[in-house]
C-alpha positions in Angstrom: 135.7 23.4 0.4 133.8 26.7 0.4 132.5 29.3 3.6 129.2 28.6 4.2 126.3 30.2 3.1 125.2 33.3 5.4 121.8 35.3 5.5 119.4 35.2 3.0 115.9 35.4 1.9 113.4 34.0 4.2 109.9 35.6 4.1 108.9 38.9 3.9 105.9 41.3 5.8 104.8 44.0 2.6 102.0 43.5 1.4 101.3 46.3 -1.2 97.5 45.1 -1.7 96.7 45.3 2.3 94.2 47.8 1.8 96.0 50.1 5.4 99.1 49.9 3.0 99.3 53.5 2.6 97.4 54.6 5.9 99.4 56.5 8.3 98.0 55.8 11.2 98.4 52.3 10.3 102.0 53.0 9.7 103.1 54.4 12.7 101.2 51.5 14.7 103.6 49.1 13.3 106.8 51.1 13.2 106.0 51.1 17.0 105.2 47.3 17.4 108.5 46.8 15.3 110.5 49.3 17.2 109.4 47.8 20.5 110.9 44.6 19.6 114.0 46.0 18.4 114.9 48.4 21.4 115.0 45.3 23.8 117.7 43.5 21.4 120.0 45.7 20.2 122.0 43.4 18.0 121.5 46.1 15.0 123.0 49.1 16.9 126.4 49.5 14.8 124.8 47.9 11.1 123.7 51.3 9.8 122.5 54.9 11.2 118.9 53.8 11.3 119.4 51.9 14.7 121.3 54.0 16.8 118.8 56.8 15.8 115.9 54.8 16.9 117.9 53.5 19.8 118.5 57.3 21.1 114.9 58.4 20.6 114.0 55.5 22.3 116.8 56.1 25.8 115.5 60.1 25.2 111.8 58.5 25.9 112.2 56.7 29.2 112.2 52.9 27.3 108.6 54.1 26.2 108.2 53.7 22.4 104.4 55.1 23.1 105.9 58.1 23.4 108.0 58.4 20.5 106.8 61.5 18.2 105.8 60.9 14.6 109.4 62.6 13.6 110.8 60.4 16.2 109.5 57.0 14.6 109.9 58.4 11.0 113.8 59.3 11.4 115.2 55.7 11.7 113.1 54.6 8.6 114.3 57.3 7.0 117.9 56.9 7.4 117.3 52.7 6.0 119.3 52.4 2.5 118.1 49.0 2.5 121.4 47.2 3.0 119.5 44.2 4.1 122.1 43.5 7.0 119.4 43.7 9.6 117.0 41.6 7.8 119.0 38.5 6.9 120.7 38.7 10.9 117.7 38.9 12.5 116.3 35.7 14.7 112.7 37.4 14.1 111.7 37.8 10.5 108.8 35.9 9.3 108.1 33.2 10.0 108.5 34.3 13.6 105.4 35.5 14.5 106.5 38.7 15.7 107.2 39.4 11.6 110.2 41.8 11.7 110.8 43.7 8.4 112.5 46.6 8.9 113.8 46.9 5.2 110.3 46.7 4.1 108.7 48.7 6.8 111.1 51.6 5.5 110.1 51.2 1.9 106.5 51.1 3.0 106.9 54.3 5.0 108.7 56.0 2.1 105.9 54.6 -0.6 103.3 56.6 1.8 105.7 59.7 1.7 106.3 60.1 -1.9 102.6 59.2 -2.5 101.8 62.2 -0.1 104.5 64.5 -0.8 105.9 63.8 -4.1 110.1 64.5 -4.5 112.4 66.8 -6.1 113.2 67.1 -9.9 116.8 66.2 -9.0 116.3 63.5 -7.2 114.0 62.1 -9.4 116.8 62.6 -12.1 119.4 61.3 -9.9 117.5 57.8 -10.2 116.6 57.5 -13.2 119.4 55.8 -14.5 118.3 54.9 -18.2 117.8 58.8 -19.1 121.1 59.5 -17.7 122.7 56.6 -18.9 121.2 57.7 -22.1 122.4 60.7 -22.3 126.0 60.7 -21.2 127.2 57.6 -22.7 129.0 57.7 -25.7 131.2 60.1 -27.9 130.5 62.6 -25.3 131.1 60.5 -22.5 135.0 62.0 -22.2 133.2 65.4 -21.7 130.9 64.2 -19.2 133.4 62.7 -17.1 136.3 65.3 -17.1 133.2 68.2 -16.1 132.7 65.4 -13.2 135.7 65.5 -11.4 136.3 69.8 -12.0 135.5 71.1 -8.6 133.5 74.2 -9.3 131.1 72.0 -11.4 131.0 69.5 -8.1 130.0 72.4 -5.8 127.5 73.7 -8.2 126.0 70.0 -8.6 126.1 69.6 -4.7 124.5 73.3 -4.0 121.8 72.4 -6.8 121.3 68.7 -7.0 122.2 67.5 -3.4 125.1 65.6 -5.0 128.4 66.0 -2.0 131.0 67.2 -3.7 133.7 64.5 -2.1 131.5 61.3 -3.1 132.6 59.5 -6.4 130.6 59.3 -8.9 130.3 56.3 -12.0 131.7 57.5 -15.0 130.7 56.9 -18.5 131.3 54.2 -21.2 132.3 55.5 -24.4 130.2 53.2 -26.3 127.4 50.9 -24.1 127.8 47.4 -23.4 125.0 47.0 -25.4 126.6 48.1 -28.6 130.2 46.6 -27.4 128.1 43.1 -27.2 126.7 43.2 -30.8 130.1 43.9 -32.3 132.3 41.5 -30.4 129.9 38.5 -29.3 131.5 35.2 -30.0 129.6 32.4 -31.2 129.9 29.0 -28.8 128.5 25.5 -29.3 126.5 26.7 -25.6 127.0 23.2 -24.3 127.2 24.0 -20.9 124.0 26.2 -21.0 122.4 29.2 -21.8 121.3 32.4 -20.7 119.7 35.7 -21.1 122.4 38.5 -19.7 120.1 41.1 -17.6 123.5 43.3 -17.8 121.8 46.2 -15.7 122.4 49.9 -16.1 125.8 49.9 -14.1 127.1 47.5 -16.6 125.6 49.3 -19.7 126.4 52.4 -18.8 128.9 52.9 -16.6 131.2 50.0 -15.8 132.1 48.5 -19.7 135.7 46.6 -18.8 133.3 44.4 -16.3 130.8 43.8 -19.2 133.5 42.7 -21.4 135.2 40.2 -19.0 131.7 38.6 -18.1 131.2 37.7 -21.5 134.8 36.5 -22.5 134.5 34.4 -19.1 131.2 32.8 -20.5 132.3 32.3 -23.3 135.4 30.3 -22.3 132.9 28.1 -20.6 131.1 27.6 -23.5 127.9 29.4 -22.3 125.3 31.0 -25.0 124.9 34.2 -23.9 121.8 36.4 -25.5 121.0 40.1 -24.5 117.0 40.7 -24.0 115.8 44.7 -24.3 115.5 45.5 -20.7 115.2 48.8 -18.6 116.4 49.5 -15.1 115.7 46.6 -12.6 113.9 49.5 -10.4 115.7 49.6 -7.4 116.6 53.0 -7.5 112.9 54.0 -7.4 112.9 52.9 -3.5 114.8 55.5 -2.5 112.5 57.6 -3.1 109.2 54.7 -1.7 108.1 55.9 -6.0 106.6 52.3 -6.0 104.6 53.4 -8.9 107.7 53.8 -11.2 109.3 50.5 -9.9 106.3 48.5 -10.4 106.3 49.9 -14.4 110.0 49.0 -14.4 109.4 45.4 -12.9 106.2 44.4 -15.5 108.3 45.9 -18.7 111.3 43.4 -17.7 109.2 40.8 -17.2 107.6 41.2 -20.8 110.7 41.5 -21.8 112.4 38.3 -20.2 109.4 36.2 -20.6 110.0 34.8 -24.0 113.5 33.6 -22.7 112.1 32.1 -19.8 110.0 30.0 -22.8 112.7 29.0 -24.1 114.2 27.5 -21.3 117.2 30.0 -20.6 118.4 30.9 -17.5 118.1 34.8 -16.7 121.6 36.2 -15.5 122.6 39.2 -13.5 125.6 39.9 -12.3 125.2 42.7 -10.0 123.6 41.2 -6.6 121.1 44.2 -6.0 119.6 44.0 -9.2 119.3 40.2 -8.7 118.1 40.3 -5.4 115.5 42.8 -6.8 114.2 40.4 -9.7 114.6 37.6 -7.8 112.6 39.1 -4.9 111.0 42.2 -5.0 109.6 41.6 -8.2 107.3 39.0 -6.7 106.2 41.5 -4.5 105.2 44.3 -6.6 103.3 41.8 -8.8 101.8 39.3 -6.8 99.0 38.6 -8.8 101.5 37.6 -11.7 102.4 34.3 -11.8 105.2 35.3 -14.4 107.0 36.9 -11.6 107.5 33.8 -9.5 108.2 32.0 -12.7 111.3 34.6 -13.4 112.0 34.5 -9.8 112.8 30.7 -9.7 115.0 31.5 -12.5 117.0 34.5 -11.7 120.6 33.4 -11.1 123.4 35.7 -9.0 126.8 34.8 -11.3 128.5 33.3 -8.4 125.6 31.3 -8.1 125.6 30.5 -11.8 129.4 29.5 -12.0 129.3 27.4 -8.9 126.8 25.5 -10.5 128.8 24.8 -13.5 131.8 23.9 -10.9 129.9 21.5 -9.2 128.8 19.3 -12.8 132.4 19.9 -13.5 132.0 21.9 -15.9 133.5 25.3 -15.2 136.9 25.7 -16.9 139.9 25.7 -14.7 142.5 26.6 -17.9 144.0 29.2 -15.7 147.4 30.5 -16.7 148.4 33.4 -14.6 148.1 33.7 -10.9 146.0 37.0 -8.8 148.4 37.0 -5.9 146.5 37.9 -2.9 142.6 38.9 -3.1 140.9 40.8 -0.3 137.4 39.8 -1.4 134.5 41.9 0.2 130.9 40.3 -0.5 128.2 42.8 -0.9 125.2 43.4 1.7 123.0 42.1 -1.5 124.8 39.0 -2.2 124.8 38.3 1.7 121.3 38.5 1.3 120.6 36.5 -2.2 121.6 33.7 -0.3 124.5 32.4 -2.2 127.2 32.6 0.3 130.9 32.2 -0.7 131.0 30.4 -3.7 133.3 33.3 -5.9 135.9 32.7 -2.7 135.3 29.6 -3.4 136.1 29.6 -7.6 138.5 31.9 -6.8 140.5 30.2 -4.3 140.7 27.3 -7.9 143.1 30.0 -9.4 146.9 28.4 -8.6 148.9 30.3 -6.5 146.2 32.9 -5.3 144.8 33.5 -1.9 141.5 34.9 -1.0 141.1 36.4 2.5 137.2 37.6 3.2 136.1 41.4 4.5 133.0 40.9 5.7 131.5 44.9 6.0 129.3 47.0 4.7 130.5 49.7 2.6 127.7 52.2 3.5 127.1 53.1 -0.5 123.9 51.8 -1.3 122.6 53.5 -4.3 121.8 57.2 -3.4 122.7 57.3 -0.1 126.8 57.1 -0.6 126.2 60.5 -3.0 123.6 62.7 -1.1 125.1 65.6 0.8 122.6 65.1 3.5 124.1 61.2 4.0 127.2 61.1 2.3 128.8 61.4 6.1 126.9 58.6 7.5 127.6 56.5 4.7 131.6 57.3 4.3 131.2 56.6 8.7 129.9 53.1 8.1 132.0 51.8 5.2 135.4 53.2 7.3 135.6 49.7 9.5 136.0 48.1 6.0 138.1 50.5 4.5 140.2 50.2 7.2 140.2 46.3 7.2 140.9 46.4 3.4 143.9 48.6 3.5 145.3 46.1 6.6 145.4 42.9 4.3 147.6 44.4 2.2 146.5 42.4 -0.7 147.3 43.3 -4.5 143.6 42.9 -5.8 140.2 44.2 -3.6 136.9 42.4 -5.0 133.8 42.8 -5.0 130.5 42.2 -7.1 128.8 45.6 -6.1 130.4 48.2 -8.7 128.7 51.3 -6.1 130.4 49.7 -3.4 133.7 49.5 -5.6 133.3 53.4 -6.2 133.2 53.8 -2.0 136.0 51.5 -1.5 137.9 52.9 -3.8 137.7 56.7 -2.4 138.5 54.9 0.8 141.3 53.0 0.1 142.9 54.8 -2.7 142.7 50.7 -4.7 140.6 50.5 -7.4 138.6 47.1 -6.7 137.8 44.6 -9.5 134.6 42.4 -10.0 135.5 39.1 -9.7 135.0 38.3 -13.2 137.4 40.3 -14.2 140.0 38.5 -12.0 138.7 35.2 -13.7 139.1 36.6 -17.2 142.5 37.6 -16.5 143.5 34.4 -14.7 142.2 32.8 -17.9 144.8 34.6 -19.9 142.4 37.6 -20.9 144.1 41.2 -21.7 143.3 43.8 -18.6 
């Protein structure tokens, strides 16, 4: 017995080869035709700062959306960090034929503004993960993240890169997970399938202990796990609308995953907004490659994955030590890969343990929960959760979304766990 699924992926209006793509005018006629619909329903108003901004502008303009400026209708795009929470609530996305897509309206608006305008050296740096993760993880990872939490090199980072100095950043590994894998892999018979890990950056780089306890939990299933070369999924690039740089980043994965997709393996990921965006948005930036679909139809979320293997029963349940109390929050992302509650659900399996869900945004998303210019709004939107999280009074917080881990935990004071690591340590595994 498992929640329900919620949200999810229905269709989608972007169409990167409509040749008005990048016209302005073109733009602003259909952030007015969207914004027209959306002032008379409202239901959006307390998701994220994008609505009440367009909400105000709106009351300030008599009702009239004709009469919004060009700053006016460019604000609440602006302020979307593509949590999804309006797309997969709304009654009107496509196929209604009124078509709303506000998370793709906003990218489309910022693909036309960095084509026009270009960004920052920092803030291309700030999302280019594999340079970064690159170059700060390893032996001098200790270095790196003892600099990160001194607070005069915070206010020199915030003054020159933008960075706030209260938002918490990822630290480093001190060896990737890439290099932990091919040391420490175990060989399994792989009866119960096989896959090809698409770890992501987060994992790789920044978040090792939740690397290491996905693979031990795989491997107590007896699941064949094999590590394809792979760069950043290219999420990161929409914050800045650098569609250019995502679309490279989406054609070198699929080069890359395309051989195990021969093979017959199952591609993995086991952070929702890198799955949602090769699932997805992959499809979209290359929609005359039939590969894409191919690798979308195969992309599995890992509660997605392990819920399958429950349901042949063939997910282990050799659990040995109870997790107490779990206040589980599920990720804007995985609300919107469509998978609803099965982790609850292959939690709740663990004797002894209760799961109670938190159903908020945590107002990270990517850049958004680090930028001085947004780190308030964001930090405003994820207080209803921290609030609800500190009120279970649970001993373990959950989620899949490392970011939104990193703003949970400066909210709460609790480090949260991914939900593989509460598996792997129900199965007996060292913390």
């Amino acid at each position: 017995m498992y929640e329900s699924s919620i949200g999810g992926v229905k269709e989608f209006n972007f169409d990167i080869k409509d040749p008005k793509f990048y016209d302005e005018d073109a733009i602003w006629e259909e952030a007015r035709r969207v914004f027209s619909k959306c002032k008379d329903c409202r239901m959006c108003v307390s998701f994220c700062p994008s609505f009440p901004a367009l909400f105000d502008a709106v009351d300030r303009n008599e009702d009239d959306v004709s009469k919004l400026s060009k700053e006016e209708l460019a604000r609440p795009l602006e302020l979307c960090f593509h949590c999804k929470q309006c797309y997969f609530r709304c009654p009107y996305t496509p196929p209604h034929e009124w078509r709303i897509d506000f998370p793709h309206l906003s990218l489309r608006y910022k693909a036309w503004k960095f084509r026009k305008s270009g960004a920052g050296i920092f803030q291309k740096l700030m999302v280019n993960t594999d340079l970064s993760g690159k170059l700060n993880t390893g032996h001098q990872a200790h270095l790196v993240n003892t600099a990160l939490n001194v607070k005069p090199v915070r206010v020199i980072l915030e003054k020159v890169a933008g960075i706030d100095r209260r938002a918490k950043l990822p630290t480093f590994n001190t060896q990737s997970f890439r290099s932990w894998f091919s040391k420490n892999r175990k060989e399994v018979n792989g009866e119960n399938g096989k896959v090809a890990l698409f770890h992501t950056c987060l994992i790789n780089y920044n978040f090792l202990e939740k690397g290491k306890a996905l693979v031990r939990v795989l491997e107590k299933n007896d699941v064949k796990v094999e590590l394809p070369e792979q760069e950043c999924c290219g999420i990161p690039y929409f914050d800045l609308g650098d569609l250019e740089s995502a679309i490279k980043k989406a054609r070198a994965n699929l080069e890359r995953l395309k051989p195990y997709l021969d093979r017959g393996y199952d591609i993995l990921v086991p952070v929702p907004t890198c799955a949602l965006q090769l699932k997805y948005e992959y499809p979209l930036l290359l929609p005359d490659d039939p590969d894409a679909k191919k690798l979308s139809e195969r992309v599995f979320d890992l509660n997605e994955f392990l819920w399958k293997l429950n349901e042949e029963g063939k997910l282990s349940r050799d659990f040995k030590v109870s997790m107490g109390t779990i206040a589980y929050h599920i990720p804007c992302h995985l609300k919107s890969l469509n998978v609803g509650y099965k982790m609850v659900a292959i939690l709740r399996l663990i004797p002894d343990t209760k799961v109670k869900v938190v159903d908020r945004c945590s107002g990270h998303d990517g850049t958004f929960g680090v930028r001085k210019e947004t780190f308030d709004m964001a930090y405003r939107v994820g207080s209803r959760l921290f609030d609800d999280l500190k009120a279970q009074g649970a001993d373990l917080i959950v989620t899949e979304c490392p970011l939104a881990g990193n703003m949970i935990e400066l909210g709460t004071g609790k480090k949260p766990l991914h939900p593989v690591e509460v598996l792997h340590r129900a199965y007996g595994g060292e913390p």
